[in-house]
N, C-alpha and C positions, 0 to 999 in steps of 0.2 A: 486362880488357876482354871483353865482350860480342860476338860476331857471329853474328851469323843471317840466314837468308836464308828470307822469306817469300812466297810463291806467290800472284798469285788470279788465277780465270780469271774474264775479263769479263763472259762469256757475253755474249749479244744487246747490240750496243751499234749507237747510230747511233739515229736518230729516230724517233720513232714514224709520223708521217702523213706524206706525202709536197706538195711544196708546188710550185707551179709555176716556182718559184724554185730549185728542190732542187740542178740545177748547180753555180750560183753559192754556193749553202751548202756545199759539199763541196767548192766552192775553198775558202773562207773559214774551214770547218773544218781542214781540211787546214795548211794555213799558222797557224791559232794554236798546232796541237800541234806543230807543227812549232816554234814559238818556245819553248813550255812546253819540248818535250824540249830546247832550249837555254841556258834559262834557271831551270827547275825539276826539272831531272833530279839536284838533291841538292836536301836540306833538313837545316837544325839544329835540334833544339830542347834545352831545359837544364828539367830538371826536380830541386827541391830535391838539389841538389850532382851529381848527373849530367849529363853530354852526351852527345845522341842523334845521328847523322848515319846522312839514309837516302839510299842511291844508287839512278837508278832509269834505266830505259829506258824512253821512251813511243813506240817505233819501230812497235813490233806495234800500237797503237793508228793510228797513222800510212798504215801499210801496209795495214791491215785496212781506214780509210776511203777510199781509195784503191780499191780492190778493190772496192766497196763501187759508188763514182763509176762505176765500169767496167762493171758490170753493171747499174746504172740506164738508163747510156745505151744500153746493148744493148738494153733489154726497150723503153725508150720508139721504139728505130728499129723493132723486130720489133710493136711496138703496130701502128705506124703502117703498115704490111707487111700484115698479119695480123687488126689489129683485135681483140675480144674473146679468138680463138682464138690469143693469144699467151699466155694466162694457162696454155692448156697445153702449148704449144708448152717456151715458155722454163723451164727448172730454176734454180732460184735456189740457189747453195754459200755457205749461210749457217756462217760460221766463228768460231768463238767465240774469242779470242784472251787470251792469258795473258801476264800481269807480271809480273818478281820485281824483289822489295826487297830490297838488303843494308842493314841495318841493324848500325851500332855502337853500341855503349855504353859511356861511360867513366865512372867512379866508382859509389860505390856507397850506395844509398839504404834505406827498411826495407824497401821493395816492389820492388827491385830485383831479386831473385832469382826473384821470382815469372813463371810461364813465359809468361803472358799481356802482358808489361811490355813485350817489341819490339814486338808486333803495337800496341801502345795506339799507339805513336807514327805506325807505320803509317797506322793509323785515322786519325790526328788530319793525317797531311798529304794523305792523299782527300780529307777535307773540303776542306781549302787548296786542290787543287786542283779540286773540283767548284766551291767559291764564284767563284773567279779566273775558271775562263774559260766561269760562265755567265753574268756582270757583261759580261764581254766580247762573247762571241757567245752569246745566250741560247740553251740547248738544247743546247749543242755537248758536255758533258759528261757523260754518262748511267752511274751506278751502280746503277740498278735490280739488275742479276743478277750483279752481283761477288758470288763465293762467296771465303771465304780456304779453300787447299788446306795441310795440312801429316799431315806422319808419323803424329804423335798425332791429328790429325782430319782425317780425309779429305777432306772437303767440308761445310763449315760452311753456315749456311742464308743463302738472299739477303740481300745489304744494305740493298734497297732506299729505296736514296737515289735520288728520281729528280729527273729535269730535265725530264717531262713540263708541268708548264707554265709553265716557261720556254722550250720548246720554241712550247708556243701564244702566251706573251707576242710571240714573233721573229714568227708571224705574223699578229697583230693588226699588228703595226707595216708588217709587207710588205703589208698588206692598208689602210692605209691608216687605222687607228683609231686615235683619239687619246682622252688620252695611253696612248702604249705606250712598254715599254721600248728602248730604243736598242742598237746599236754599238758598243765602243768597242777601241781599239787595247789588245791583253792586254798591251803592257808600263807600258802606264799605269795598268790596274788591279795590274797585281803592283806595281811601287813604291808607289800607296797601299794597298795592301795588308800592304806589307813596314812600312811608316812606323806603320799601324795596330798591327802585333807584338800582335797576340793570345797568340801564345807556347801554352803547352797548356791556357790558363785553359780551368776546368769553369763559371764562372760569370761572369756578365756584370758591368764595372765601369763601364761607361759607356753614356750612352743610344745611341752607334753601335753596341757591342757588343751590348745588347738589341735590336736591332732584326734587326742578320746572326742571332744565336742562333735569334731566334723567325722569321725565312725561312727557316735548317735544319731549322728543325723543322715546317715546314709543309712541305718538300721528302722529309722522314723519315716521313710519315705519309698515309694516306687522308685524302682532304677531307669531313670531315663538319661536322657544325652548332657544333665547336668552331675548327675553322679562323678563321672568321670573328672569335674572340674572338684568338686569334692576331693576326691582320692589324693589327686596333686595336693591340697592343701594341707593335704594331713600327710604325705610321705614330704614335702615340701616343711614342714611346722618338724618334723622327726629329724630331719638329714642337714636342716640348717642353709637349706640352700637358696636365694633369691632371684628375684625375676631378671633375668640377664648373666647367670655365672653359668647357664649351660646346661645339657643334658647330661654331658659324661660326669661331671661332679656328682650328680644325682646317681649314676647306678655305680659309680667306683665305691663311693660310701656306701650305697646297701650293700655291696658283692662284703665288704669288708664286715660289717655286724651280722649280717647273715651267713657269713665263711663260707662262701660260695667257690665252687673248683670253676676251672677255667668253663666249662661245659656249661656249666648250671649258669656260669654270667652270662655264655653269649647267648642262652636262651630268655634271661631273664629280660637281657640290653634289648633283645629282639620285641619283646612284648611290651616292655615299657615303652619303648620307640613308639610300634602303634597307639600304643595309649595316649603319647606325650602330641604326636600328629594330631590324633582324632579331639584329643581337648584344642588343641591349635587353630581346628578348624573353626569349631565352635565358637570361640572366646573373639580369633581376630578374623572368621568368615571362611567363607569356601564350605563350610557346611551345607547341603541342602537339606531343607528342614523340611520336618512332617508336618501336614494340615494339623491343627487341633484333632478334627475327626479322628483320626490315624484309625482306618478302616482297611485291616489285611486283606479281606476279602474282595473288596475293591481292587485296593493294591497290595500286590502278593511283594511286591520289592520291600516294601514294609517289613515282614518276617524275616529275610535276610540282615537287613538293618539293624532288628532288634536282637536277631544272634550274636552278630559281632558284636552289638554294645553291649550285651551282658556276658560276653567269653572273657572280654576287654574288662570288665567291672569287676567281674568274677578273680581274677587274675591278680588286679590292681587292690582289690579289698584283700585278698590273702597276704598281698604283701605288706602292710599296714599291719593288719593284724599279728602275722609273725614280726613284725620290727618292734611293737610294743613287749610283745612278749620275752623276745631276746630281752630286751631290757628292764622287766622286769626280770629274770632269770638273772641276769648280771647285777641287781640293786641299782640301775642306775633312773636318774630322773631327766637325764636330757642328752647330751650328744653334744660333746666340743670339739670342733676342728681347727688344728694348729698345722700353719704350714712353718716349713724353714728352709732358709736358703744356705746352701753349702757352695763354700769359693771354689774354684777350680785353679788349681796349680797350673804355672807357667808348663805348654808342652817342653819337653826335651827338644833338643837340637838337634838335628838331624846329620849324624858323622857321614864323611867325607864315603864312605866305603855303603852307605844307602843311596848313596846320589845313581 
């Protein structure tokens, strides 16, 4: 048997902008980790003739947001005191807070012995839980500046997994914009989560599985002009649709799991449309493309460019993300579409007294 215990410190965690809401978000955060550290404070996995089990505490995550609560509402009473002159008034004790993993390992495999093999399971259950409880409360999970700390390497480089915009999806939806993603109770997404058993697959077997893969990896990466070919992959891996059946196939199906009113479609068809164009360009040309350099300041057309591709990202990732969601809300694990053909009765005749 294998054990080891692996280190990371979170560094900056908690949200990025602050929202008029932000209270009530740090109840709401507070109480899901508070369910994770009772419901995910182990995890299994079995990798060719091995089993992993990693033990964990997510209290300091708990305590930190907390602290976190405490000091908002000080700086917004001393705002309101003070005005502008609280920015220097008040000292913000920003505290980075650290995890550790026990990890076991029983049996033995060819890569078993290799020293990087506990940390991979590690890895593989942040993801687990970055997906779970940003499905749940969008934003509420932030890996951006987890560094792993160990003996052999001091402080490895950020991870940056981030939940920045799932963060802006939760307040599109606090703001009233439709469709955004939702809500939902974290132990409804962990049990279809658990039912789902990804397990440590590296590659996707199913079109739900394509679809969370390619949102990780829009979560793992800067938003550039390939994002957008992303997003198709995964509203494309959701809706069952293929290369050549067409655009309106793709938003009649979301208008319908999304239950969308007439309103909300043609504004959704309208955005997707751009979205569907601007991957068009890219993929089969007509795009003009940025220098590597991509220097705004040089060129100010830049900044424009990069608004539309993140309005356009921004828009595209909300829809994915609420389409996962409906379906977990419904139990479902993928999307069948059945078409059927209905005969048509011979017309009527046309009597003498219509002529």
């Amino acid at each position: 048997m294998i054990r080891e215990e692996i280190v990371i410190d979170l560094g900056r965690i908690g949200r990025t902008n602050d929202h008029g809401q932000s209270d009530e978000i740090f109840i709401k955060e507070i109480e899901l980790w508070g369910k994770i550290n009772e419901r995910l404070n182990s995890k299994s996995y079995t990798h060719d003739g091995v089993s992993a089990e990693i033990y964990t505490d997510w209290s300091p995550v708990i305590e930190e947001l907390k602290k976190q609560q405490t000091r908002e509402r000080e700086f917004n009473k001393l705002l309101e005191e003070n005005g502008e002159a609280a920015w220097e008034i008040y000292r913000f004790d920003i505290k980075e807070p650290k995890v550790k993993f026990l990890v076991s390992i029983q049996g033995k495999n060819e890569v078993s012995e290799y020293k990087w093999y506990p940390r991979f399971f590690v890895e593989k259950y942040l993801y687990d839980i970055f997906l779970i409880a940003n499905l749940s409360l969008p934003g509420s999970c932030e890996f951006l500046n987890v560094r792993f700390i160990s003996e052999r390497e001091k402080e490895s480089e950020r991870y940056l997994l981030s939940s920045y915009n799932f963060e802006e999806a939760l307040y599109n939806q606090l703001d009233g914009v439709r469709p955004s993603p939702i809500c939902l109770p974290v132990s409804s997404v962990i049990d279809w989560y658990d039912n789902l058993d990804t397990g440590i697959k590296q590659k996707a077997e199913s079109p739900i599985e394509k679809a969370i893969f390619s949102l990780l990896h829009l979560c793992k990466s800067d938003v550039d002009e390939t994002s957008v070919v992303w997003l198709f992959h995964a509203l494309e891996a959701i809706y069952g649709t293929r290369v050549g059946e067409g655009f309106s196939n793709l938003i009649n199906r979301l208008s319908i799991l999304l239950q969308l009113d007439s309103k909300e479609k043609a504004k959704t068809k309208k955005k997707l449309r751009s979205m569907y164009d601007y991957r068009s360009s890219i993929v089969h040309g007509g795009y003009q493309v940025h220098h590597p350099l991509r220097n705004e300041v040089i060129d100010k057309r830049l900044n424009e460019d990069w608004l539309r591709t993140y309005e356009l990202f921004q828009d595209g990732f909300n829809l994915v993300v609420l389409s996962i969601q409906i379906m977990i809300q419904n139990g479902w694990y993928g999307i069948e579409v059945k078409e059927s053909l209905i005969g048509v009765n011979a017309p009527n005749k046309q009597s003498k007294s219509d002529v």
